[in-house]
MOPAC internal coordinates of N, CA, C and O (Angstrom, degrees):
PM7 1SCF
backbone

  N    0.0000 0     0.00 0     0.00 0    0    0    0
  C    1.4582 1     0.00 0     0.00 0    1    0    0
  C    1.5235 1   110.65 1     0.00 0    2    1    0
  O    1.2310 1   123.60 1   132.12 1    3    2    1
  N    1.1302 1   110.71 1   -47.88 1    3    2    1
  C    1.5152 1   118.58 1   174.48 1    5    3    2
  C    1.9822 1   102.90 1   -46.80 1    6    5    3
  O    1.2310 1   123.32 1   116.84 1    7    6    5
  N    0.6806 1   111.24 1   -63.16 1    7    6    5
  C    1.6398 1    98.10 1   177.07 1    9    7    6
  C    0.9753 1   134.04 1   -56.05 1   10    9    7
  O    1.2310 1   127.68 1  -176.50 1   11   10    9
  N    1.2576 1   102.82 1     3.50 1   11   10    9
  C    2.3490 1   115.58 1   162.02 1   13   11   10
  C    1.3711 1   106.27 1  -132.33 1   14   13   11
  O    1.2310 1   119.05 1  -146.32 1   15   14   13
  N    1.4929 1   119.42 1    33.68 1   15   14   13
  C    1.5363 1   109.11 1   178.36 1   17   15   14
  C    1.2861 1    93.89 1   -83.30 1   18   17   15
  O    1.2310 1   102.86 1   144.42 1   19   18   17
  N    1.1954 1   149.04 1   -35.58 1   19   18   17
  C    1.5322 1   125.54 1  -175.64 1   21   19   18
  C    1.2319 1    99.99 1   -81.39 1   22   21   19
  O    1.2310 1    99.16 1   150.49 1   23   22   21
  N    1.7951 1   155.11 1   -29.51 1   23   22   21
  C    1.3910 1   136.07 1   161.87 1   25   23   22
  C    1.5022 1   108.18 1   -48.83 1   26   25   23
  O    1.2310 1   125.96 1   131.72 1   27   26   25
  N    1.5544 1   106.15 1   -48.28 1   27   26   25
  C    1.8873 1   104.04 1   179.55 1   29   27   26
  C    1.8107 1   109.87 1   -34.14 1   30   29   27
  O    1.2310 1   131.22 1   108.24 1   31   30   29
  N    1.4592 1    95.96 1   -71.76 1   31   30   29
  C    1.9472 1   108.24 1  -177.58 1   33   31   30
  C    1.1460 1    90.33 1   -38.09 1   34   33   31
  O    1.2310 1   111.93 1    99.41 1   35   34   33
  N    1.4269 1   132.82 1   -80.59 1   35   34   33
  C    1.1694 1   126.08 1  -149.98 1   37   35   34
  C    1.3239 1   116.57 1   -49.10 1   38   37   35
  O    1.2310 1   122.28 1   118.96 1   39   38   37
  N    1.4096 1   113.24 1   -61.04 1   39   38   37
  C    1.5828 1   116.80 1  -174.88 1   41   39   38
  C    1.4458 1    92.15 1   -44.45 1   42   41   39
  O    1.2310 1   109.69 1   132.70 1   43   42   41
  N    1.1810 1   136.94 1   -47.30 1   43   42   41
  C    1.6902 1   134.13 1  -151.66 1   45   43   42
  C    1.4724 1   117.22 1   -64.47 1   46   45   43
  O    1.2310 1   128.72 1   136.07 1   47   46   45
  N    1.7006 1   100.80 1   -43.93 1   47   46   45
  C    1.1331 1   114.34 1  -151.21 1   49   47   46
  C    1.7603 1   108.39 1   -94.53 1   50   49   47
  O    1.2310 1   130.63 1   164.13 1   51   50   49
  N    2.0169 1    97.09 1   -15.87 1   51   50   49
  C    1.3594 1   102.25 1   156.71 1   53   51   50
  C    1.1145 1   144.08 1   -79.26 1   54   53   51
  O    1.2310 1   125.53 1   132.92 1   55   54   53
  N    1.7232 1   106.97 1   -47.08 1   55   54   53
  C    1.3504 1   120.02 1   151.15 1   57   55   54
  C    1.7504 1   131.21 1   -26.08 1   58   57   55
  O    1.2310 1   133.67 1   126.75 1   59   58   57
  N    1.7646 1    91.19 1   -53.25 1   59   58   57
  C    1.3307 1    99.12 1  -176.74 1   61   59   58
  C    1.8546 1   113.66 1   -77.39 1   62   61   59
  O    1.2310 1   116.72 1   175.28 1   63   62   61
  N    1.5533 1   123.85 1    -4.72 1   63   62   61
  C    1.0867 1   141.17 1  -156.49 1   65   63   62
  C    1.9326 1    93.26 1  -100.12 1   66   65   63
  O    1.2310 1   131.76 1   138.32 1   67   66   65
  N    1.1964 1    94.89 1   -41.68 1   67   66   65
  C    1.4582 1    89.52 1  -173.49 1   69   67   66
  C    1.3221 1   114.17 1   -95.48 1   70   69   67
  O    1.2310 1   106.57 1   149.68 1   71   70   69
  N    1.2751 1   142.57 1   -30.32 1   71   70   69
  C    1.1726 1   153.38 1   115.53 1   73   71   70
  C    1.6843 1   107.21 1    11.96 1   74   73   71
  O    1.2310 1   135.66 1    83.74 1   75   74   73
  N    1.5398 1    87.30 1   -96.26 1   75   74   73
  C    2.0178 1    86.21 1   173.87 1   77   75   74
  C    1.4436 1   115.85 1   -29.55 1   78   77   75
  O    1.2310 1   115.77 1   117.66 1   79   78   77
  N    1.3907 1   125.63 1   -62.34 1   79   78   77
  C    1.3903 1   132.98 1  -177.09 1   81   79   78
  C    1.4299 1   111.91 1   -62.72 1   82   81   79
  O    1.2310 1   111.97 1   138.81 1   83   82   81
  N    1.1030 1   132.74 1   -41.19 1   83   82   81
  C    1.1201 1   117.50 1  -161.79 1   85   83   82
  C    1.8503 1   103.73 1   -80.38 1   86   85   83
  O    1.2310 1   119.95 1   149.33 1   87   86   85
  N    1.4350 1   117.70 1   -30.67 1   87   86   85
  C    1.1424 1   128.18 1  -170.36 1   89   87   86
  C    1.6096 1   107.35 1  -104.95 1   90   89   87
  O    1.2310 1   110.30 1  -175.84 1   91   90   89
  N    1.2335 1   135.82 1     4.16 1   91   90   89
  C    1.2130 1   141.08 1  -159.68 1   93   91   90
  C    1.7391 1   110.96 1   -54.04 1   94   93   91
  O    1.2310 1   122.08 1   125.82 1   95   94   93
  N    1.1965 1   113.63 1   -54.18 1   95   94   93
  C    1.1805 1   142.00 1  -175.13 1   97   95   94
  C    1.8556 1   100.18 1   -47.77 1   98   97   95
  O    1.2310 1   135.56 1   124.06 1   99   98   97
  N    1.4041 1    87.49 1   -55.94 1   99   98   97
  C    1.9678 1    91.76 1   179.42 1  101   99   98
  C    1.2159 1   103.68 1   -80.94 1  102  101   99
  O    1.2310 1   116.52 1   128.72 1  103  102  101
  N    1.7376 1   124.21 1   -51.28 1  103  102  101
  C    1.7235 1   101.36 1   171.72 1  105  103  102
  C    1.4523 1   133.49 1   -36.05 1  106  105  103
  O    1.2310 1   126.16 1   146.14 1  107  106  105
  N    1.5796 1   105.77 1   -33.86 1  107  106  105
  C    1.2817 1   109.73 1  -158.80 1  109  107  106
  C    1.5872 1   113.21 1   -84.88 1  110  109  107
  O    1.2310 1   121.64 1   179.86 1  111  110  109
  N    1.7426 1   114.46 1    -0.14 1  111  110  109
  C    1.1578 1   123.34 1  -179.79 1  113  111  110
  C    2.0351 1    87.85 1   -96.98 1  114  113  111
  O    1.2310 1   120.98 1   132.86 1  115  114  113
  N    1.1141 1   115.73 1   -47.14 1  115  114  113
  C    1.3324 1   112.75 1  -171.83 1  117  115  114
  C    1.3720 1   129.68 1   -54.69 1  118  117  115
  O    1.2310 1   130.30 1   144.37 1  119  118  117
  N    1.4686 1    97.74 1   -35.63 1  119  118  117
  C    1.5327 1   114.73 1  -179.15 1  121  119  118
  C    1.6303 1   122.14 1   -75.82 1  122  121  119
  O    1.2310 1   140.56 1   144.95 1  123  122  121
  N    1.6914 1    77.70 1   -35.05 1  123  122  121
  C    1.6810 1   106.28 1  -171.49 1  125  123  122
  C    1.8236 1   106.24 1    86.08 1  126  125  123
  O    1.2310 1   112.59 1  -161.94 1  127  126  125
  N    1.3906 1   131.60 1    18.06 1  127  126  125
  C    0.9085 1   137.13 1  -161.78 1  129  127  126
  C    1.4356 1   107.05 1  -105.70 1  130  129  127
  O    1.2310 1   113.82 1   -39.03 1  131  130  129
  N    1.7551 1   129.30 1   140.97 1  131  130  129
  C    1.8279 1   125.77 1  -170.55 1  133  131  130
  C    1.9911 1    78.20 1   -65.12 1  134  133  131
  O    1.2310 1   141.97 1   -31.86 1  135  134  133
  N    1.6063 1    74.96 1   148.14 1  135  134  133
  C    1.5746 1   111.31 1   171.89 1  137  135  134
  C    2.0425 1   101.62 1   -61.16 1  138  137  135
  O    1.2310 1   126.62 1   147.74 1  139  138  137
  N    0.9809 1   104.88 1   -32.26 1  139  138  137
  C    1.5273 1   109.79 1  -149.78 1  141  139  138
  C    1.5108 1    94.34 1   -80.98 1  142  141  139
  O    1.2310 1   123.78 1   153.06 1  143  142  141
  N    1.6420 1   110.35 1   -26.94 1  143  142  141
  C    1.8216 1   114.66 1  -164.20 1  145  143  142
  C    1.9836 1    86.98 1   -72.84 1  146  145  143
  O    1.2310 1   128.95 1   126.67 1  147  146  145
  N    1.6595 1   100.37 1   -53.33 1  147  146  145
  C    1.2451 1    90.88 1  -161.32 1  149  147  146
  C    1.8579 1   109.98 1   -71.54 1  150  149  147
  O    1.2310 1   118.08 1   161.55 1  151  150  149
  N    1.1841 1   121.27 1   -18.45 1  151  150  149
  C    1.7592 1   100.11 1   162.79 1  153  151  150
  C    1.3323 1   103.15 1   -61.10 1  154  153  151
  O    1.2310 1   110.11 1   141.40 1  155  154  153
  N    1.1976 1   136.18 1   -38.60 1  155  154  153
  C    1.5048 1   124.11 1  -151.56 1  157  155  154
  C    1.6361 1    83.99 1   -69.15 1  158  157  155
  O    1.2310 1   118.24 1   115.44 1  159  158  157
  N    1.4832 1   120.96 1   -64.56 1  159  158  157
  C    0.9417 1   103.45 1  -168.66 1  161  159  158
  C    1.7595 1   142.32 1   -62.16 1  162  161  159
  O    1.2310 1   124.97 1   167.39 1  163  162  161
  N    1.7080 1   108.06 1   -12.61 1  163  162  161
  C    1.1155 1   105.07 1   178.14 1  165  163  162
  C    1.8656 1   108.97 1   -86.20 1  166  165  163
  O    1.2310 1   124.92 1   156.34 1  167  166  165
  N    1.4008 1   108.16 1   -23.66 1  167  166  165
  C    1.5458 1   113.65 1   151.09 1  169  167  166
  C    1.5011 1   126.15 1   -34.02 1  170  169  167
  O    1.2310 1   128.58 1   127.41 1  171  170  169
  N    1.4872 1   101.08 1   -52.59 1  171  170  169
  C    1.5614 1   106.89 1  -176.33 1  173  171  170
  C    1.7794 1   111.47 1   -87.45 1  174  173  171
  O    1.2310 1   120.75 1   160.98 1  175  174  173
  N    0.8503 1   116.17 1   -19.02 1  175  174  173
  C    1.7825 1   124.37 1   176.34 1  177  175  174
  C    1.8437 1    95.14 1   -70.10 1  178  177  175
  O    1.2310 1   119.34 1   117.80 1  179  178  177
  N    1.8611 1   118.86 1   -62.20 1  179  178  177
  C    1.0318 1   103.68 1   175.30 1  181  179  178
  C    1.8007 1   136.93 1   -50.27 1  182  181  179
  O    1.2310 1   129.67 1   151.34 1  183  182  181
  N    1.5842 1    98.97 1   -28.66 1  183  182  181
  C    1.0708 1   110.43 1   174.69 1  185  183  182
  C    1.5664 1   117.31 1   -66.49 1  186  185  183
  O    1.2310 1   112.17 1   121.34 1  187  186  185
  N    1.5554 1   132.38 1   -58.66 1  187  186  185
  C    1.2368 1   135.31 1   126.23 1  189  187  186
  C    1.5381 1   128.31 1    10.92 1  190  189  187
  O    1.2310 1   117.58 1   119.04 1  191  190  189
  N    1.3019 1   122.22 1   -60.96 1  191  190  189
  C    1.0582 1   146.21 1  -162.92 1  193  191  190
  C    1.6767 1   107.03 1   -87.79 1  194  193  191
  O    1.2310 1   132.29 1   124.68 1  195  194  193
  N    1.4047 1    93.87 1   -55.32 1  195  194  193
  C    1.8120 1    85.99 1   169.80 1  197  195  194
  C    1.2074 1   105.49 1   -70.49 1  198  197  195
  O    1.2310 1   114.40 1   110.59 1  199  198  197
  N    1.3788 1   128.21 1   -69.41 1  199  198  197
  C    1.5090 1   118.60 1  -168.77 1  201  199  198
  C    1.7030 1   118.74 1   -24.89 1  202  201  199
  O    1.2310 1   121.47 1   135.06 1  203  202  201
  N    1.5358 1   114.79 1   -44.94 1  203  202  201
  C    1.5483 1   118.17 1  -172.11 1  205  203  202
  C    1.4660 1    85.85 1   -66.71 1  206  205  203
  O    1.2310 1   105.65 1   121.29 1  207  206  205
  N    0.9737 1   144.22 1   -58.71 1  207  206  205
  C    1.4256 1   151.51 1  -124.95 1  209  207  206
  C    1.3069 1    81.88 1   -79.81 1  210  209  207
  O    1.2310 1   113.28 1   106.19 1  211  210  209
  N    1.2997 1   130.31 1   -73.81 1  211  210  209
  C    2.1680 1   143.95 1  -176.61 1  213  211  210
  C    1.6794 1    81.74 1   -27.07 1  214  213  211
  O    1.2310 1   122.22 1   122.85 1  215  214  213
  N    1.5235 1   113.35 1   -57.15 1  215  214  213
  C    1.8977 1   101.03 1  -148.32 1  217  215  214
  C    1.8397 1    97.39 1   -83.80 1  218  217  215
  O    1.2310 1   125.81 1   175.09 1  219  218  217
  N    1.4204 1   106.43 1    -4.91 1  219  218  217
  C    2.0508 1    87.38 1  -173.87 1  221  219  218
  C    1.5954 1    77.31 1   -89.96 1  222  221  219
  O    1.2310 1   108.14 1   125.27 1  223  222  221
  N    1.4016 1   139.75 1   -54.73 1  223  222  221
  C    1.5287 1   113.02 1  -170.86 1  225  223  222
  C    1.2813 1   128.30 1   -48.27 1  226  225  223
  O    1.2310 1   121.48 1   159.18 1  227  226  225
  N    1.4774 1   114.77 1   -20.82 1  227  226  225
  C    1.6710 1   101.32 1   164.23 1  229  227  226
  C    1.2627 1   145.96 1   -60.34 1  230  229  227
  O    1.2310 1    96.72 1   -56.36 1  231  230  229
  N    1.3243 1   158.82 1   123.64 1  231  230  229
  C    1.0471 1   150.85 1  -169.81 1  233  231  230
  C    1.7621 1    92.59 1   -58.04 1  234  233  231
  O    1.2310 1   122.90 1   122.11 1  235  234  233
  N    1.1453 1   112.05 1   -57.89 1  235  234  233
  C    1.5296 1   110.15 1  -157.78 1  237  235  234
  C    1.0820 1    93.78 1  -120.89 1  238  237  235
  O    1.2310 1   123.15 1   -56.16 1  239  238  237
  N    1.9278 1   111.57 1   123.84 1  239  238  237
  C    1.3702 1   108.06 1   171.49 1  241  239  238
  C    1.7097 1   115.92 1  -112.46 1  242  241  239
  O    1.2310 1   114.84 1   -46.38 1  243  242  241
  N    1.0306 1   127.39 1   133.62 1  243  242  241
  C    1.3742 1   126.05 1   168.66 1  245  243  242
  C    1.8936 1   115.62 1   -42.61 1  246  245  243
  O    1.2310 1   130.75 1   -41.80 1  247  246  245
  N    1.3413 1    96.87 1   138.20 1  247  246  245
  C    1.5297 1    89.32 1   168.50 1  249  247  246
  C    1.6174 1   135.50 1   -71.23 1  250  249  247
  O    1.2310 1   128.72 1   151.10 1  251  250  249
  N    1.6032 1   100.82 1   -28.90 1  251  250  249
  C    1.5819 1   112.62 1   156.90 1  253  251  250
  C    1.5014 1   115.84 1   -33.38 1  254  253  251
  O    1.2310 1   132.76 1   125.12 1  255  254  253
  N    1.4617 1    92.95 1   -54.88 1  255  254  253
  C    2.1085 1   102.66 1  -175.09 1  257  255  254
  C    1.1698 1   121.47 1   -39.31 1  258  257  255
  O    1.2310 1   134.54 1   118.31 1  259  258  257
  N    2.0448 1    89.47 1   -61.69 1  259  258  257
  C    1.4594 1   100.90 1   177.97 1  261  259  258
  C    1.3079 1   125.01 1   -56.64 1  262  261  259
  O    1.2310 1   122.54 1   135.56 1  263  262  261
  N    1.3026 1   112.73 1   -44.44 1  263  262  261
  C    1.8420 1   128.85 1   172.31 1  265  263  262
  C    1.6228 1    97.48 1   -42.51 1  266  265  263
  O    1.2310 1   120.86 1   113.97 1  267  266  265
  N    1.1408 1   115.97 1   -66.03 1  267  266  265
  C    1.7131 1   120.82 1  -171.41 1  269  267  266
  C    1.5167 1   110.74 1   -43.77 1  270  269  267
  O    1.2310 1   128.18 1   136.27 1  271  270  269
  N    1.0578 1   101.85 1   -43.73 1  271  270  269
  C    1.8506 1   120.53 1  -175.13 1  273  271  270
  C    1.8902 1    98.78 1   -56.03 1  274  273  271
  O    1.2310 1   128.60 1   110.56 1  275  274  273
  N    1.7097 1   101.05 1   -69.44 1  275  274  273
  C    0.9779 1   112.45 1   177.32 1  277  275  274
  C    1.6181 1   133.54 1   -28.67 1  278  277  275
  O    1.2310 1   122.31 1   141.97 1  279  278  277
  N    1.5258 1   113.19 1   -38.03 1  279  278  277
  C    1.0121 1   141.14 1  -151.44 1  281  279  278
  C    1.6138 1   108.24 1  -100.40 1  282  281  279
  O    1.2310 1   125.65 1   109.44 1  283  282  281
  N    1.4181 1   106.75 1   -70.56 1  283  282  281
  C    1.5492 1   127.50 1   155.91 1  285  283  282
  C    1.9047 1   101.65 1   -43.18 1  286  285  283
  O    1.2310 1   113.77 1   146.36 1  287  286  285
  N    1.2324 1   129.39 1   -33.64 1  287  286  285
  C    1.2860 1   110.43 1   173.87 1  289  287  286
  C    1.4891 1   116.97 1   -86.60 1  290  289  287
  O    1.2310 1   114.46 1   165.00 1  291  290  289
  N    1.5120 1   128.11 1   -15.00 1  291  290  289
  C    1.3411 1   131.79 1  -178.71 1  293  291  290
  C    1.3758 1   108.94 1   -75.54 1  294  293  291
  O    1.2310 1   126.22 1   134.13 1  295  294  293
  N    1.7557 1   105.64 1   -45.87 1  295  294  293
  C    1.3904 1   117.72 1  -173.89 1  297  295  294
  C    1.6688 1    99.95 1   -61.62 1  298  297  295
  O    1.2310 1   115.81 1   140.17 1  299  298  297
  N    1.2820 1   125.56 1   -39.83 1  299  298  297
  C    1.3261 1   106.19 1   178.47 1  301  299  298
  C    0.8011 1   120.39 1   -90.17 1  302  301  299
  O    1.2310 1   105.26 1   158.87 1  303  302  301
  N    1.2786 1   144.89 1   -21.13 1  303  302  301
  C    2.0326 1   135.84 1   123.87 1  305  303  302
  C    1.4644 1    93.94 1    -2.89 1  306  305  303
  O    1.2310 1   122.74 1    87.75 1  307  306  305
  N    1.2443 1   112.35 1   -92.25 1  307  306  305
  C    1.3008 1    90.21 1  -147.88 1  309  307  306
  C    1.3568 1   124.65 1   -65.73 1  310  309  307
  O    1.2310 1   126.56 1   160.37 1  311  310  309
  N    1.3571 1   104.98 1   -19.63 1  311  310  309
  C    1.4192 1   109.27 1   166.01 1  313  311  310
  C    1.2541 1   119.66 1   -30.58 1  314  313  311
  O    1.2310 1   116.84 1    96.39 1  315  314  313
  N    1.0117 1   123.62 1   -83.61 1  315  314  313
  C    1.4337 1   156.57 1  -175.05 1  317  315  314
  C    1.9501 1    94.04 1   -43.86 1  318  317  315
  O    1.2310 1   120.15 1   136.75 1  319  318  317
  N    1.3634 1   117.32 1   -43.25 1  319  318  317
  C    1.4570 1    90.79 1   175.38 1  321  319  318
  C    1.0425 1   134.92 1  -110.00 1  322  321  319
  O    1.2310 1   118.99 1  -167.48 1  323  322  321
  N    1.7962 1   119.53 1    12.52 1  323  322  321
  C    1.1864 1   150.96 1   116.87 1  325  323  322
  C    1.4776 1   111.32 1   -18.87 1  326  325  323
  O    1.2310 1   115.66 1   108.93 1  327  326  325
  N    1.2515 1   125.85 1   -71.07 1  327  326  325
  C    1.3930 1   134.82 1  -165.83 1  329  327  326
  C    2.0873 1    99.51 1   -74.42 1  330  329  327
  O    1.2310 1   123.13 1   140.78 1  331  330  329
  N    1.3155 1   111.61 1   -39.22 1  331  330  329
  C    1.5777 1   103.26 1   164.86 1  333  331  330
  C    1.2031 1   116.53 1   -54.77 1  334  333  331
  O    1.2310 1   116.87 1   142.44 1  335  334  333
  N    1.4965 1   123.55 1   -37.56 1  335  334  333
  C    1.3231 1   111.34 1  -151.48 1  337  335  334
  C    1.6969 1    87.45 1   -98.74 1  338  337  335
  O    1.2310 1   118.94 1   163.87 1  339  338  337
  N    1.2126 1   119.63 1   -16.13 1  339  338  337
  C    1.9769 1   108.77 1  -179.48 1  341  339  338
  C    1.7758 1    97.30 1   -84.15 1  342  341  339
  O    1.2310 1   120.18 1   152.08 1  343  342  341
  N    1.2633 1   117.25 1   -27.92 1  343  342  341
  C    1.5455 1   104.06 1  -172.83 1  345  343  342
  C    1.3341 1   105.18 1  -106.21 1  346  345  343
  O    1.2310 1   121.61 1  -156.39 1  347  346  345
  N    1.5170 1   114.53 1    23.61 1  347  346  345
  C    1.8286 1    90.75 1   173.35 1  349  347  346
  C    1.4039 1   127.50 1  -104.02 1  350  349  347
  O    1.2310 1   125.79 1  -146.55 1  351  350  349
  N    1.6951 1   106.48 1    33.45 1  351  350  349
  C    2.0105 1   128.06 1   137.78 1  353  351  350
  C    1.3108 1   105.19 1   -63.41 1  354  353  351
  O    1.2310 1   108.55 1   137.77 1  355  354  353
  N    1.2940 1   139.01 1   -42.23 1  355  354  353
  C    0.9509 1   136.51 1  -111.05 1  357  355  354
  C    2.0110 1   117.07 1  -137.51 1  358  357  355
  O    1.2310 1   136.91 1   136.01 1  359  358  357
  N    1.0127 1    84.85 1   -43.99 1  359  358  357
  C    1.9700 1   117.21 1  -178.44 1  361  359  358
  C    1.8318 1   100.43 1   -80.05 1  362  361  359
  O    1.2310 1   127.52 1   -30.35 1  363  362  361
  N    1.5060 1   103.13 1   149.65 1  363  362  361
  C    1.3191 1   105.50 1   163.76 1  365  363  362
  C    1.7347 1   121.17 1   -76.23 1  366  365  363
  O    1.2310 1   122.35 1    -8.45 1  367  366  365
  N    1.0689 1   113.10 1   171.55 1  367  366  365
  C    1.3036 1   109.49 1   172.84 1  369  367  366
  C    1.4262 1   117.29 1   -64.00 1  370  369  367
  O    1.2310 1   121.22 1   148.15 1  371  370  369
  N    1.9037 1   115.27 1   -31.85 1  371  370  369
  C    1.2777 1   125.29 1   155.66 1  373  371  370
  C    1.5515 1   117.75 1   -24.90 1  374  373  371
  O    1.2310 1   130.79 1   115.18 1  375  374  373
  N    1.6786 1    96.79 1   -64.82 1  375  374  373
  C    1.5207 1   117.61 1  -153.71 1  377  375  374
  C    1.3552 1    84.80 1   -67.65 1  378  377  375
  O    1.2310 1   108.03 1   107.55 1  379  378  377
  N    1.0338 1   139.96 1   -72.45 1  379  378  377
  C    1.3327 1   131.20 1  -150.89 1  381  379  378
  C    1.5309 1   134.14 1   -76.19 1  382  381  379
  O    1.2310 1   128.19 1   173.10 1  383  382  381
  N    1.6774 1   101.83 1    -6.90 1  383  382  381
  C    1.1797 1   129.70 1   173.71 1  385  383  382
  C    2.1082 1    94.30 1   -82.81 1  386  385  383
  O    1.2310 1   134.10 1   153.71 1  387  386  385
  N    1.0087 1    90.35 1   -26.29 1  387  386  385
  C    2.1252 1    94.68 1  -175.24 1  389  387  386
  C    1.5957 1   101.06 1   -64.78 1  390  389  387
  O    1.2310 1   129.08 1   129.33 1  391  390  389
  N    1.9238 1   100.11 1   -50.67 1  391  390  389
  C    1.5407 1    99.01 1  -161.46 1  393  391  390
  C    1.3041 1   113.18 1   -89.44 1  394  393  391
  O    1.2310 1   120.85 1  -179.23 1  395  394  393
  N    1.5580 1   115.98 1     0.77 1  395  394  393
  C    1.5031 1   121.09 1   156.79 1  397  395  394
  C    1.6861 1   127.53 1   -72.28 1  398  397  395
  O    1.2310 1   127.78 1   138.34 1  399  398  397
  N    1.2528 1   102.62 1   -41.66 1  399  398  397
  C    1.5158 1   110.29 1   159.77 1  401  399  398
  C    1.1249 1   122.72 1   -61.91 1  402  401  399
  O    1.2310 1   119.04 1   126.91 1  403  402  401
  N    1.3333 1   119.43 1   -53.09 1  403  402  401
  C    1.7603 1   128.87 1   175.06 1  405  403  402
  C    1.6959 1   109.11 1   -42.54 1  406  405  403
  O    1.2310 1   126.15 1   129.75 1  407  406  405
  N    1.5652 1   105.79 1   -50.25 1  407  406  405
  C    1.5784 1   111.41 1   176.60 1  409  407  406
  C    1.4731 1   127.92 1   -66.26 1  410  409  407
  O    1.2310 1   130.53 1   165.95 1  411  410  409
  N    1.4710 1    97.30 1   -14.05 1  411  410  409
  C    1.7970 1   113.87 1  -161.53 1  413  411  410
  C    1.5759 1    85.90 1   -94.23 1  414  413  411
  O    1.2310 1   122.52 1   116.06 1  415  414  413
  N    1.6248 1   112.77 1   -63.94 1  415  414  413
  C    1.2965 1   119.82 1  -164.58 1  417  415  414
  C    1.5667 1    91.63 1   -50.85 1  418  417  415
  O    1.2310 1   110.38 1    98.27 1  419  418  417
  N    1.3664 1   135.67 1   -81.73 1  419  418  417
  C    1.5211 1   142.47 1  -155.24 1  421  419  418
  C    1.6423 1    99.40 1   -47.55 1  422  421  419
  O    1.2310 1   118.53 1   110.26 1  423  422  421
  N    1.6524 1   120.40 1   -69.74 1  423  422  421
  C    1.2137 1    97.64 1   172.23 1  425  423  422
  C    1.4530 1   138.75 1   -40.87 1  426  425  423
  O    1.2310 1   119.48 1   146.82 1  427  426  425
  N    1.1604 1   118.60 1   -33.18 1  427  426  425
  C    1.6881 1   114.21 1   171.93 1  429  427  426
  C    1.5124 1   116.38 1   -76.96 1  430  429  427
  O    1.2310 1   122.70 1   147.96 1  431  430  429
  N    1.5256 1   112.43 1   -32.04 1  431  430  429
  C    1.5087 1   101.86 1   161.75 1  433  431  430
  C    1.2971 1   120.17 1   -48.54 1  434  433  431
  O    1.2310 1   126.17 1   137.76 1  435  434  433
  N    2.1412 1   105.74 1   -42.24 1  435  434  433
  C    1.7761 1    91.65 1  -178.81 1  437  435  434
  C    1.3217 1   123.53 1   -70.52 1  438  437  435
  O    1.2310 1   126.84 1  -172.59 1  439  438  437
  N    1.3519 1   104.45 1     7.41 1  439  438  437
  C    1.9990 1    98.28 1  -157.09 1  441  439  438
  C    1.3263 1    90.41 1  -104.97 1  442  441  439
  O    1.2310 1   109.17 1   163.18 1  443  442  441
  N    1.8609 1   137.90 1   -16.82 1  443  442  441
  C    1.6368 1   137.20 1  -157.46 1  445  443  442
  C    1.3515 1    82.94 1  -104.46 1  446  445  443
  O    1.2310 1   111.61 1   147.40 1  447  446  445
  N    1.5604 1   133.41 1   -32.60 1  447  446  445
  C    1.0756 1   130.97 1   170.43 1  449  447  446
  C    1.7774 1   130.53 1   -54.81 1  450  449  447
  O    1.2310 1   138.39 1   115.88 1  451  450  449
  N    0.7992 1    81.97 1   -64.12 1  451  450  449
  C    1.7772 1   109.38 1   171.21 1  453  451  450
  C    1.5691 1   102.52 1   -64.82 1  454  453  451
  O    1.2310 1   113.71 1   156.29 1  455  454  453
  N    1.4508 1   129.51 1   -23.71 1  455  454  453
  C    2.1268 1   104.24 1   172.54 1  457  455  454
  C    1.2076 1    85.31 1   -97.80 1  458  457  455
  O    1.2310 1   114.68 1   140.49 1  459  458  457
  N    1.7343 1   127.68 1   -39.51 1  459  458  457
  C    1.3597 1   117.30 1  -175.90 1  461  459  458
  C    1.5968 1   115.57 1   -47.95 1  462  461  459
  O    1.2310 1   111.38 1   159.26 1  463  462  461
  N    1.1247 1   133.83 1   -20.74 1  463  462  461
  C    1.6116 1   125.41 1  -131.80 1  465  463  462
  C    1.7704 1   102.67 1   -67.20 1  466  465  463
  O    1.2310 1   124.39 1   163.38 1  467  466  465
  N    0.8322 1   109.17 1   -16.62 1  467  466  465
  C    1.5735 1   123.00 1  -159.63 1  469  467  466
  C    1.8339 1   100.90 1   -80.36 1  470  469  467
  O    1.2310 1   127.86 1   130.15 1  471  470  469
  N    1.0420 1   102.47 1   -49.85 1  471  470  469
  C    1.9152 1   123.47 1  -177.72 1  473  471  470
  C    1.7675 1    87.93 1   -77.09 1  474  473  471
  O    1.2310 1   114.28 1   166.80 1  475  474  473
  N    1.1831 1   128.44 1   -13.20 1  475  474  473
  C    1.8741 1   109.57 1  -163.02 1  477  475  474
  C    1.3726 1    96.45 1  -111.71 1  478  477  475
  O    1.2310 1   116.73 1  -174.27 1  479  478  477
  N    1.6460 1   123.82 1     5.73 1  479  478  477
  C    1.5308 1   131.60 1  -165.62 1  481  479  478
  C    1.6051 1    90.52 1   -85.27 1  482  481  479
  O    1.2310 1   115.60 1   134.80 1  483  482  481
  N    1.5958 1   125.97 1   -45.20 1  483  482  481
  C    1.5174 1    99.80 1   162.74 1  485  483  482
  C    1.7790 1   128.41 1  -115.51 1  486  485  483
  O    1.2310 1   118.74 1   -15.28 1  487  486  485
  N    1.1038 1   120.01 1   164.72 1  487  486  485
  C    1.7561 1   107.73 1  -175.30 1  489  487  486
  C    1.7344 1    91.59 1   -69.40 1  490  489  487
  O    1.2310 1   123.40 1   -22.51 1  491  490  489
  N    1.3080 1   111.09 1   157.49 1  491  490  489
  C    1.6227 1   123.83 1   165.00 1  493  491  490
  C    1.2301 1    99.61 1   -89.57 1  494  493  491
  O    1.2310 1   120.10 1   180.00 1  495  494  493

């Protein structure tokens, strides 16, 4: 598994990028969440998502990259459960059950990332 954890993010972070956007409008009645948080956020998942995707096509990736990856995925961990714990007046049980997974899923990408980093310095 470790030898497609950066295709994994990627697929995830695209999937889940276009997803948000394409459906935002109906999530945002489901979740109960502003329309505008969830483009930003399916904006930033795509963004996410390509970037991993740029570093699994490399044969050779810098460790900076990976670090960046690493980092940008914690920060949106916590993002994401930051934003549960300020909107849960407010959010459906849906919504907040979304931005608990989103934080769980992203944080464990950063943490397989981060012991992995050493094995992800070249493609197999």
């Amino acid at each position: 598994m470790l030898r497609h954890l950066l295709w994994i993010d990627s697929g995830a972070g695209l999937l889940n990028g276009v997803t948000t956007l394409t459906l935002s409008a109906w999530l945002s009645d489901l979740y109960s969440l502003p329309r505008p948080m969830l483009v930003a956020m399916g904006v930033t998942n795509l963004a996410y998502g390509t970037y991993s995707g740029l570093l699994a096509s490399r044969t050779r990736r810098p460790m900076a990259l990976i670090v960046v990856l690493v980092i940008a995925n914690a920060l949106w961990a916590i993002g994401c459960l930051l934003a549960a714990f300020r909107l849960a007046d407010s959010a459906s049980g849906v919504g907040l059950a979304q931005l608990l997974a989103e934080g769980l899923l992203v944080g464990g990408l950063a943490a397989l990332e981060w012991r992995a980093r050493k094995q992800l310095l070249v493609r197999p």
